[in-house]
C-alpha positions as CSV (number, residue, x, y, z in Angstrom):
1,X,-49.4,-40.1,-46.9
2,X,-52.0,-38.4,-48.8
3,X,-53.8,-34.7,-47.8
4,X,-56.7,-36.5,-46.2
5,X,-54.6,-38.2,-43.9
6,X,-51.8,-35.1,-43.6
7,X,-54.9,-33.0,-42.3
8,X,-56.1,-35.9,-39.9
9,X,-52.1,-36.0,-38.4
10,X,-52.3,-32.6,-38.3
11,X,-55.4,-32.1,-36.6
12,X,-54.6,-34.9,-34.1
13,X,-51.2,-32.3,-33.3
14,X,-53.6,-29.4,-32.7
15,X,-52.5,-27.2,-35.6
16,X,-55.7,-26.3,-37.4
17,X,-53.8,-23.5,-39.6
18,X,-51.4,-24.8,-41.7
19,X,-50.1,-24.0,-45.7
20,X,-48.4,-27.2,-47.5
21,X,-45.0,-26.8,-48.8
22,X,-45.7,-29.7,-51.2
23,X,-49.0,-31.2,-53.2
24,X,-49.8,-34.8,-53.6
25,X,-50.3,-35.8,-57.1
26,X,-53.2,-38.0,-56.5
27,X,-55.0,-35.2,-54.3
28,X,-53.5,-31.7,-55.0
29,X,-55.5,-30.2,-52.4
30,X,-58.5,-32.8,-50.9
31,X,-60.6,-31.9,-47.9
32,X,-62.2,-35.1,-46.0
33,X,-66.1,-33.7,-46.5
34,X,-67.2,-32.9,-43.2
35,X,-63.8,-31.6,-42.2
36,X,-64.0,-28.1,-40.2
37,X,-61.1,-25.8,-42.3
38,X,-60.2,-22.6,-41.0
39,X,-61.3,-19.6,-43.0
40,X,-57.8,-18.4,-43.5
41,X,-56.6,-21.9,-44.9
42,X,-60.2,-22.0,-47.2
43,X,-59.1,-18.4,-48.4
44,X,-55.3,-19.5,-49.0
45,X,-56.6,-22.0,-51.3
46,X,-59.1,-20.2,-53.4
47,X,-55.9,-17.8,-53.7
48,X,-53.9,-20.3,-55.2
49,X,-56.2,-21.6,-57.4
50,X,-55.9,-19.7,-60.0
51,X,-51.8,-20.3,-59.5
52,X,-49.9,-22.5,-61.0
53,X,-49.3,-24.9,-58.5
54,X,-45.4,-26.5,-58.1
55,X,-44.4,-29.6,-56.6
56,X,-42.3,-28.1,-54.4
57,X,-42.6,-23.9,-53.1
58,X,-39.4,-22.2,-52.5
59,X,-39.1,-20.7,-49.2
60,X,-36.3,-17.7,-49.3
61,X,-34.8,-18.5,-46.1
62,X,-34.7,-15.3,-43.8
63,X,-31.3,-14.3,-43.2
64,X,-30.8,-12.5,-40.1
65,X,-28.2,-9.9,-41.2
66,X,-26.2,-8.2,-38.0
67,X,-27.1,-4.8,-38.1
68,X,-24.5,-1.7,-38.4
69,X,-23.3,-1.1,-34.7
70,X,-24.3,2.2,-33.8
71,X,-21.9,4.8,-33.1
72,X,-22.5,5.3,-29.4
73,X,-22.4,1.2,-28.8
74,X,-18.6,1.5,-30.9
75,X,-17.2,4.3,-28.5
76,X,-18.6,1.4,-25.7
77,X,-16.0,-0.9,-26.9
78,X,-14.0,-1.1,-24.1
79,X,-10.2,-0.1,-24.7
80,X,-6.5,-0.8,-24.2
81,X,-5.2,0.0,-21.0
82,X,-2.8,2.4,-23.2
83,X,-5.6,4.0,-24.5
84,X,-7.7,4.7,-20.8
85,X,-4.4,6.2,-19.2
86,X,-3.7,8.2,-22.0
87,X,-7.3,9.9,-21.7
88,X,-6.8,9.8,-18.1
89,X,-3.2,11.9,-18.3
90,X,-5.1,14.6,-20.9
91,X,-7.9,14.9,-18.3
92,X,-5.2,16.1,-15.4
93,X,-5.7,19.5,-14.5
94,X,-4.0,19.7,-12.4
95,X,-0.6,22.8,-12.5
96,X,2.4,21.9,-13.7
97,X,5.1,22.5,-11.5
98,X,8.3,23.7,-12.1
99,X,10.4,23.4,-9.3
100,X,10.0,19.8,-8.6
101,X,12.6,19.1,-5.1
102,X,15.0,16.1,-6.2
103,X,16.2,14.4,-2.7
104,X,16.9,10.5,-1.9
105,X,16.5,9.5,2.6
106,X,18.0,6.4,3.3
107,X,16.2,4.5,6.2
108,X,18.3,2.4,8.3
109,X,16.5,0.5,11.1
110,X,18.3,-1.6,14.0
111,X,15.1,-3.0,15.0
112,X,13.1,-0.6,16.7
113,X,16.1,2.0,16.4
114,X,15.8,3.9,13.0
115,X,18.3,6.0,11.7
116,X,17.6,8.4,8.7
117,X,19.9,10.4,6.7
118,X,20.4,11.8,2.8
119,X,21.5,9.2,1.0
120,X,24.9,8.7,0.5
121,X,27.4,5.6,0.0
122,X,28.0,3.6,3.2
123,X,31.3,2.5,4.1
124,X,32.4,0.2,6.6
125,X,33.2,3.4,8.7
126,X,29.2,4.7,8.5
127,X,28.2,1.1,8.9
128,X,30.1,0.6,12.4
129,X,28.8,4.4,13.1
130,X,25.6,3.9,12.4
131,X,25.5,0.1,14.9
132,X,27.5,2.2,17.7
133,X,24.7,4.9,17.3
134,X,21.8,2.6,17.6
135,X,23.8,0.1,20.2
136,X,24.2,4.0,22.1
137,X,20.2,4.4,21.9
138,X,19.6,0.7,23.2
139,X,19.1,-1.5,20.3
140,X,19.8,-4.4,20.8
141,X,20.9,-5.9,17.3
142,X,24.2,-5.4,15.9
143,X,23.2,-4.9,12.3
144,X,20.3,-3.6,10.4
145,X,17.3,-5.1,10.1
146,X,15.4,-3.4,7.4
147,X,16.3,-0.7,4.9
148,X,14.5,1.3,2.7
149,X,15.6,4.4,0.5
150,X,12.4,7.2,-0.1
151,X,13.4,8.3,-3.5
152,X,11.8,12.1,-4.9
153,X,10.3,12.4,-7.3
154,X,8.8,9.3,-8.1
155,X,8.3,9.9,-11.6
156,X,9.6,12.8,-14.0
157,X,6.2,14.3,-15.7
158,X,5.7,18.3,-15.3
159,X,1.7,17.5,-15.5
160,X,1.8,16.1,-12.0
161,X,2.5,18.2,-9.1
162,X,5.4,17.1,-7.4
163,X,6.3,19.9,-5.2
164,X,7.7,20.4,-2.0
165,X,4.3,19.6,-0.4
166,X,3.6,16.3,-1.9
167,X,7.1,15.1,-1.2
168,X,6.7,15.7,2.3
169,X,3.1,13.8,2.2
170,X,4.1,11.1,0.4
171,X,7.0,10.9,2.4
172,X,4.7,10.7,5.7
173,X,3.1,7.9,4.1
174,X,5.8,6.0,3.1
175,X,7.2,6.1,6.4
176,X,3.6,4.6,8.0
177,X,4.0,1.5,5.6
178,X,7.5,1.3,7.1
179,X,6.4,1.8,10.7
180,X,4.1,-1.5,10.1
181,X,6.7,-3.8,8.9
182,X,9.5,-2.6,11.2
183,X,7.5,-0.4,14.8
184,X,9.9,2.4,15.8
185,X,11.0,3.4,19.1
186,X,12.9,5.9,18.3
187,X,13.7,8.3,14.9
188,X,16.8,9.5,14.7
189,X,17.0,12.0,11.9
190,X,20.4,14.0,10.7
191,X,20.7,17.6,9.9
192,X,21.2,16.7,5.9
193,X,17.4,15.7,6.3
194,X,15.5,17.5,8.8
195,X,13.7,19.6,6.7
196,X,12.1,16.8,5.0
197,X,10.8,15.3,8.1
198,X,10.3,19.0,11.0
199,X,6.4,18.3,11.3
200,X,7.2,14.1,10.7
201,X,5.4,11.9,13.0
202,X,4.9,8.0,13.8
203,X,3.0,6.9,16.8
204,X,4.2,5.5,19.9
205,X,7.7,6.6,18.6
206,X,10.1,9.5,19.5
207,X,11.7,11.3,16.9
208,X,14.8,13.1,17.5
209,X,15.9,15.9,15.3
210,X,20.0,15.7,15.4
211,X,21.7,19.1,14.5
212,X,25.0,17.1,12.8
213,X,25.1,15.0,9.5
214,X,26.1,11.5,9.8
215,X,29.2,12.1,7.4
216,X,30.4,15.0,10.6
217,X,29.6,12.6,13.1
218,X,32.3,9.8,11.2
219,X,35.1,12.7,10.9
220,X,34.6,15.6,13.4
221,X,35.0,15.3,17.3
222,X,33.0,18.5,17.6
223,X,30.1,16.9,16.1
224,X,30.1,13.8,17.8
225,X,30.0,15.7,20.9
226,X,27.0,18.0,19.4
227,X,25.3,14.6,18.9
228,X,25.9,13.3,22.5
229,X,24.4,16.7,23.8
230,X,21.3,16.7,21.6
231,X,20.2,14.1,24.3
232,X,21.2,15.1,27.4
């Protein structure tokens, strides 16, 4: 192919401004006469005439360099879970408390018949109690169906207020979860933790507030008898 017939393929292709990376030696830079050649091509080549002309013109190929990440794109970069809680923890205002109640309720439920005392360990003794109790209150299972212990406080952190208040919140909520996988009829709550549960309430259920711990109920006649009265 030589120029004549580069600018006749060329113009066929609709590109009428065009620069050639390489001369022919028969026709360095011919022009069919007649030809219509853009200005900017006619000046390009009185330009180069008075240059040196090369076979071959180097092109510097363009690198496209990735620019420096800007400061407020790098604190974008999203971080380690580690990282977020740890800014979350030293954004907590909130007081620190130093009087943080430790307690443990044990929940024992005989179906629809819950029984809820301070944790303690359960011996074949408080076990047949405990089924005599609910059998008493008209359960009609034998043996527990569900227990659950409420354990305060959850976590040991003096930034996070876990007072009095917030145990007896979060000990009203854990006691709705428990409510939907096991519905109560009726609460019975011992003395040894009444005074987590006084203003305690679960819809469509009775609570009773028993003035005698389950450990006096197992070894003192007195307090059975307290604990027959409380419902009569």
């Amino acid at each position: 192919m030589n120029e004549a017939a580069r600018i006749a393929y060329l113009g066929a292709l609709g590109i009428d401004v065009w620069w050639p990376c390489e001369a022919f030696a028969d026709e360095p830079h011919a022009v069919p006469e007649g030809a219509a050649v853009p200005a900017c091509v006619a000046q390009a080549v009185q330009s180069a005439a008075g240059r040196p002309q090369s076979p071959v013109q180097a092109v510097a190929p363009q690198v496209n360099a990735q620019p420096a990440m800007p400061a407020s794109l790098a604190d974008a970069v999203p971080k380690s879970p580690a990282a977020r809680i740890s800014e979350l923890q030293q954004s907590l205002q909130a007081p620190v408390v130093t009087e943080v109640p430790e307690f443990t309720l044990q929940f024992v439920c005989f179906r629809d018949v819950w029984l809820v005392f301070s944790r303690q360990d359960i011996s074949p003794a408080h076990a047949m109690l405990l089924a005599d109790i609910a059998r008493w209150r008209g359960s009609e299972v034998a043996r527990p169906t569900f227990m659950a212990d409420f354990v305060w406080p959850y976590i040991r952190d003096g930034k996070i207020d876990q007072g009095a208040e917030q145990a007896r919140r979060h000990l009203g909520m854990f006691m709705a979860n428990l409510h939907q996988q096991q519905a109560a009829r009726e609460v019975l709550v011992f003395a040894d933790a009444r005074d987590w549960l006084n203003n305690a309430e679960l819809p469509a259920a009775v609570m009773h507030k028993l003035p005698v711990s389950l450990t006096a109920c197992l070894n003192e006649t007195s307090a059975k008898r307290a604990l027959f009265h409380a419902f009569n």
